[in-house]
C-alpha positions as CSV (number, residue, x, y, z in Angstrom):
1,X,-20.5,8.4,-15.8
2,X,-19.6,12.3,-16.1
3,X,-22.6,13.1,-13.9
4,X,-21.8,10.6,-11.1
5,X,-20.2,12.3,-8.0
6,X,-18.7,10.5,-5.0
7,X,-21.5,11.9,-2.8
8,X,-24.1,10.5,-4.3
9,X,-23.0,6.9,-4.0
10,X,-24.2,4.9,-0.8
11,X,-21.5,3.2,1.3
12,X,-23.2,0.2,0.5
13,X,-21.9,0.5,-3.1
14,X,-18.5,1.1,-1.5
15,X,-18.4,-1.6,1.1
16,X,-19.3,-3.6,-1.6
17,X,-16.6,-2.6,-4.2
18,X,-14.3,-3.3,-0.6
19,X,-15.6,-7.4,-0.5
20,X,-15.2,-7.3,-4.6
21,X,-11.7,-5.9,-4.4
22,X,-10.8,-8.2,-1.8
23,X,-11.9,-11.6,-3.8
24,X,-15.1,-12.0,-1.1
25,X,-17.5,-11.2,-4.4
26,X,-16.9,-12.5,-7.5
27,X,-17.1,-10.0,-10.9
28,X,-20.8,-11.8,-11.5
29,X,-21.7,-11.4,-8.0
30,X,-20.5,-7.8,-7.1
31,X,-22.2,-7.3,-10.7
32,X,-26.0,-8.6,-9.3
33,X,-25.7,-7.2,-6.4
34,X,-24.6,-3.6,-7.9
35,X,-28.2,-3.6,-9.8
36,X,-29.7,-3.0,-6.2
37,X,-28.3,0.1,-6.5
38,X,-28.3,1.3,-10.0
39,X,-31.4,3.4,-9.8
40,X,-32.6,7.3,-10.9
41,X,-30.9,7.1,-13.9
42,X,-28.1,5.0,-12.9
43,X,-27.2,1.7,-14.6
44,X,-24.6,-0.7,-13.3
45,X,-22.3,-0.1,-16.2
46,X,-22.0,3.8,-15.6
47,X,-22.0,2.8,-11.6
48,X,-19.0,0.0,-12.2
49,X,-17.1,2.6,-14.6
50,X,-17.2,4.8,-11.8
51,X,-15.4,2.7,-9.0
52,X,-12.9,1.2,-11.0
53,X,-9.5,2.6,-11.0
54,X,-8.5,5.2,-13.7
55,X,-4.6,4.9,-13.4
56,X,-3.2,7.7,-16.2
57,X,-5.6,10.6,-15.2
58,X,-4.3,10.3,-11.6
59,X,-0.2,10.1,-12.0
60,X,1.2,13.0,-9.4
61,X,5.0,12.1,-10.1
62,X,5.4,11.2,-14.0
63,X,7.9,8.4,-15.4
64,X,10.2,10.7,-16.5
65,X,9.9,13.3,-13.9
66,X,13.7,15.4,-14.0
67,X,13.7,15.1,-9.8
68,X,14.6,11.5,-9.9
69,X,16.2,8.7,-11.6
70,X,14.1,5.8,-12.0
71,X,14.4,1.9,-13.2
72,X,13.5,-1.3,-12.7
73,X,15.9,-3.7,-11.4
74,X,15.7,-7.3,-10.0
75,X,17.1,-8.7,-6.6
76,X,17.5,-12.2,-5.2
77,X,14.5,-13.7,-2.8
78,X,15.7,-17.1,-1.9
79,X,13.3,-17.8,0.8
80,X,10.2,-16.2,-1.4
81,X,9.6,-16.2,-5.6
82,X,13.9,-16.4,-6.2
83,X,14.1,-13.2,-8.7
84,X,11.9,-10.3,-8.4
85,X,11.0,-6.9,-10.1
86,X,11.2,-3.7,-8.8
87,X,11.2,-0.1,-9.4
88,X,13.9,2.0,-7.8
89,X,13.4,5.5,-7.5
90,X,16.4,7.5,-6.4
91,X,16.8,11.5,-6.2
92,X,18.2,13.3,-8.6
93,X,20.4,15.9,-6.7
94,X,21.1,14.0,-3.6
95,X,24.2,15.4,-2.5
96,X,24.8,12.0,0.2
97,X,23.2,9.1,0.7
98,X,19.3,9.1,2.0
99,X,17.2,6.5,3.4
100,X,15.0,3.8,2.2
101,X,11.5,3.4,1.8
102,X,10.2,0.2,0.6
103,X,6.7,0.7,-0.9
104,X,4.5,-2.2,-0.6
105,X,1.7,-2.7,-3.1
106,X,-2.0,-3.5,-2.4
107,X,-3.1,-7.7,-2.9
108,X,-3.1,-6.9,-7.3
109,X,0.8,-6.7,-7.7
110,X,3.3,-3.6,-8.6
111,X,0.2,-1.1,-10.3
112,X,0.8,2.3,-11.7
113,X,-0.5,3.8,-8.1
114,X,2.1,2.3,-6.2
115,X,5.1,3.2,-8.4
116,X,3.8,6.2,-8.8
117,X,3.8,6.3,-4.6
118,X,7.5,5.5,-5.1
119,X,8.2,8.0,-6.8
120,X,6.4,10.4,-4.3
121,X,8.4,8.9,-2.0
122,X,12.0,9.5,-4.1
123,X,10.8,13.6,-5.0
124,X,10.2,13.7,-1.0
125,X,14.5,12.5,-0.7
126,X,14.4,9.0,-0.1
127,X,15.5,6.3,-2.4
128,X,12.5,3.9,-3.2
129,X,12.1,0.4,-3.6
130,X,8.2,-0.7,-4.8
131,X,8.9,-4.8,-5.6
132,X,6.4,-6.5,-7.7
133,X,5.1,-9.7,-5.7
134,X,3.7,-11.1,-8.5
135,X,7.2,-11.7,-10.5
136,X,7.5,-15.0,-10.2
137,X,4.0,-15.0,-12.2
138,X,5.3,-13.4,-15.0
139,X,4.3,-9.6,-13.2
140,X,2.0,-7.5,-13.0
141,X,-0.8,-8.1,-15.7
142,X,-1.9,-4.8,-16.6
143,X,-5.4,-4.6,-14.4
144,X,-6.0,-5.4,-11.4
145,X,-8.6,-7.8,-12.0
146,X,-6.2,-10.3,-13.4
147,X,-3.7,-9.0,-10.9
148,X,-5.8,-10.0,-8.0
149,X,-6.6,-13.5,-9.7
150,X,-2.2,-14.2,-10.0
151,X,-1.7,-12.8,-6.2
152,X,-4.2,-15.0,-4.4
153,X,-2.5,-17.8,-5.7
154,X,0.6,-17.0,-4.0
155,X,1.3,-17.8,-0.6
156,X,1.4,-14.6,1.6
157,X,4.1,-15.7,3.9
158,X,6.3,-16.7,0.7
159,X,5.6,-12.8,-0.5
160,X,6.7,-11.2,2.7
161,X,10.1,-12.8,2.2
162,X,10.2,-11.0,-1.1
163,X,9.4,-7.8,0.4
164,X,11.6,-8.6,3.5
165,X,14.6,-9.7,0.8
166,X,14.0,-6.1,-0.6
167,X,14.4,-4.6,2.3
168,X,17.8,-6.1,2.4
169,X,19.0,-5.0,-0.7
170,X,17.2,-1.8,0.0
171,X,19.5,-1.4,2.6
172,X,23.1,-2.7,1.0
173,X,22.6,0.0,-1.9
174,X,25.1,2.5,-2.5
175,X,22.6,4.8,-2.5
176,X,21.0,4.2,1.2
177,X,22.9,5.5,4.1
178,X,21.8,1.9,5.9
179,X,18.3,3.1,7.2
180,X,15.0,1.9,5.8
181,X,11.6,2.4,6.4
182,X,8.4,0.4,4.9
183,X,4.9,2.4,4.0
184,X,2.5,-0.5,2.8
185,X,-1.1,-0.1,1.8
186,X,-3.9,-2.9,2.5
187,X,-2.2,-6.3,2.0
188,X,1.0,-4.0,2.0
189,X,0.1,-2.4,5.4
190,X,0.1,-6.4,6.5
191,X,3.4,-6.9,5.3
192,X,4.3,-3.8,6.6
193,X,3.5,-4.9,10.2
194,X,4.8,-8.7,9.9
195,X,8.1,-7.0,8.7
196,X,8.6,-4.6,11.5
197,X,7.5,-8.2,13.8
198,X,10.4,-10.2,11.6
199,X,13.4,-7.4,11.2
200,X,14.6,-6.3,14.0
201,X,17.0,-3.6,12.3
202,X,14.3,-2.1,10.4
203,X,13.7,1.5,10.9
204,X,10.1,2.2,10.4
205,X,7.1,0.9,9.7
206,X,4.3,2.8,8.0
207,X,1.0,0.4,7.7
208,X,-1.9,2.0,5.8
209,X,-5.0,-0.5,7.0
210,X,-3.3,-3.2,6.7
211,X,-4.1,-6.5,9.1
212,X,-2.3,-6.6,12.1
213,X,0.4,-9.2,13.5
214,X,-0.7,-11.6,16.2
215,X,-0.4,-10.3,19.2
216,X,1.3,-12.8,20.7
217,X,3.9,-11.3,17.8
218,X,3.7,-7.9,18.8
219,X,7.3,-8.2,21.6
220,X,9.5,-9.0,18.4
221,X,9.0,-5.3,16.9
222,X,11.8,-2.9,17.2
223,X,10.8,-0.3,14.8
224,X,8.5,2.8,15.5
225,X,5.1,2.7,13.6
226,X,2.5,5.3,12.3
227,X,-0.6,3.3,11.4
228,X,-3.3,4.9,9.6
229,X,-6.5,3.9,9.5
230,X,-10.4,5.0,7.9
231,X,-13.1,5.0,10.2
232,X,-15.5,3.5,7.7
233,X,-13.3,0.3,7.4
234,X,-15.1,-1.8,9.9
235,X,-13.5,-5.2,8.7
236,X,-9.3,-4.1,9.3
237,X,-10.2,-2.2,11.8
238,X,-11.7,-4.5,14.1
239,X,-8.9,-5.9,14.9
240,X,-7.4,-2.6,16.5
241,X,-8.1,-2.8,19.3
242,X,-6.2,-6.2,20.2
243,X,-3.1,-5.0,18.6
244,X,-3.0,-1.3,20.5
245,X,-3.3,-3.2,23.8
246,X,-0.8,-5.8,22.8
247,X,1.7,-2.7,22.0
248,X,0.6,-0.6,24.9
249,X,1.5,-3.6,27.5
250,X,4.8,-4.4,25.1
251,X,5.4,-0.2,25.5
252,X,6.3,-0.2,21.6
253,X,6.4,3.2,20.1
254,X,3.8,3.9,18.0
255,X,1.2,6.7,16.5
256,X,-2.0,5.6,15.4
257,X,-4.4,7.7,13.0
258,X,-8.2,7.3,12.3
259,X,-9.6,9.7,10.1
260,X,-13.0,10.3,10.1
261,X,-15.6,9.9,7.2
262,X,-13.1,8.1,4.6
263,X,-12.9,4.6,3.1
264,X,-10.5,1.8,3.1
265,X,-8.0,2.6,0.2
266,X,-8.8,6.1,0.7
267,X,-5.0,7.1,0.2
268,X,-5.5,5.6,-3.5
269,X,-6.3,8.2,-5.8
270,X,-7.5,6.2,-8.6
271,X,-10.6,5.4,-7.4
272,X,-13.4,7.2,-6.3
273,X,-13.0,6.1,-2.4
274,X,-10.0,8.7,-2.9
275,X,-10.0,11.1,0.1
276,X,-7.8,14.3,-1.0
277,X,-7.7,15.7,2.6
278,X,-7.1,12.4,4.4
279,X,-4.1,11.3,2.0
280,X,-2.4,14.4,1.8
281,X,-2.4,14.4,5.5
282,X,-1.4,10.8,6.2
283,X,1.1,11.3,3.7
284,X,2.7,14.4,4.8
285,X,2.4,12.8,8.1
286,X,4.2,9.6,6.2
287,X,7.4,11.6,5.3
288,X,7.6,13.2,8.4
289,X,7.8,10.2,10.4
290,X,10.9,8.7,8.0
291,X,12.1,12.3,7.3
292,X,12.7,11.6,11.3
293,X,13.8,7.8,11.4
294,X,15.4,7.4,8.5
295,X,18.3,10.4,8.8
């Protein structure tokens, strides 16, 4: 596995870790079809050890990092899973109250990438809120494997009002001067754009390729987006197009990114589709955007 490097995997390999990670392949299936490719020395276990996630070697903010006070709490979703599990992530040294970020995670529950993206998001001066969808399942398993099993049998509408409920408490906390902002990532950059479509007092709305709201949808949003997006992710980004016209003709404010020559999940950096350049920028450009909204 050492001697792997990301460039010399073919996208196929990726696109098809993409329909794997995205329960369109099952574990035996995205296995066969790997074989294709394990050739020149490579062998589908060195090649599948490669694109999984590697969670501990990638941590940017630690648990017990001295900027920020961390812990998990639990808030009231009546309309979703009733009680659910979240981390907060407030600064250390905030001399007043900040905003709010919500962090939404991808479709395998509350992993150690998105908390640790919370608490990015708290060292940047925002309190953060990264709920766990799969609570009322008994959480987050411990791999995402499992992870993805327990989240595709909840129903994605129920888990929006979670994350929308969040957003409320978000909101009420003693620590939030009232404004809050969502950044979501895959089925988080969907519920980051159904929430903008459903609260009209949210602030902003931070979709990393994520689906996008019917159009017909698309009048109901108040909040100002940044959506980011990766030119090799054909299947989200297909449905673009649609969307930009629905919020050109609606004259909704918004900022769209494509960057050039990444993956889908390339802000992740626990796997290999990982683009350093890409996230740093889409994430600087992330706490700009709130730095801007959320005051």
């Amino acid at each position: 596995m050492a001697s792997i490097k990301k460039e010399d995997i073919q996208q196929e390999v990726f696109d098809l870790y993409d329909d794997y990670a995205h329960n369109r392949l099952t574990r035996l299936d995205f296995v066969k079809r790997l074989s294709t490719y394990a050739v020149g020395g490579l062998t589908v276990t060195s090649l599948m050890s490669f694109l999984m996630p590697d969670y501990e070697a990638q941590i940017q903010v630690k648990e017990n990092d001295p900027r920020i006070i961390t812990e998990y709490i639990h808030y009231q979703s009546p309309k979703g899973g009733g009680s659910i599990k979240a981390l907060l992530c407030i600064p250390k040294d905030a001399k007043k109250r900040v905003g709010g970020v919500l962090v939404v995670h991808e479709n395998r529950g509350l992993n150690p990438y998105i908390e640790d993206v919370a608490r990015r998001a708290a060292v940047a001066g925002f309190v953060s809120l990264a709920p766990d969808a799969l609570t009322p399942l008994g959480g987050y398993p411990g791999n995402d494997d499992e992870g993805r099993t327990m989240q595709s049998k909840r129903d994605r509408n129920e888990m929006l009002e979670d994350f929308i409920a969040g957003a409320e408490y978000l909101k009420k906390h003693e620590a939030c001067n009232g404004k809050t902002g969502v950044v979501g990532f895959c089925f988080g950059g969907w519920i980051s754009n159904m929430m903008a479509v459903r609260m009209p007092d949210l602030d902003a709305a931070v979709p990393y390729y994520g689906g996008q709201p019917p159009v017909e949808n698309v009048p109901d949003i108040k909040a100002p987006l940044q959506i980011h997006y990766a030119s090799l992710d054909t299947r989200v980004n297909e449905g673009w197009p649609a969307y930009e016209k629905a919020l050109k003709e609606n004259k909704k404010e918004y900022q769209m990114y494509m960057y050039e020559n990444v993956n889908h999940g390339f802000h992740n950096d626990s796997t290999p589709r990982f683009d350093k350049a890409a996230a740093e920028l889409a994430w600087n450009r992330t706490i700009a955007f709130f730095s801007a909204k959320l005051k």
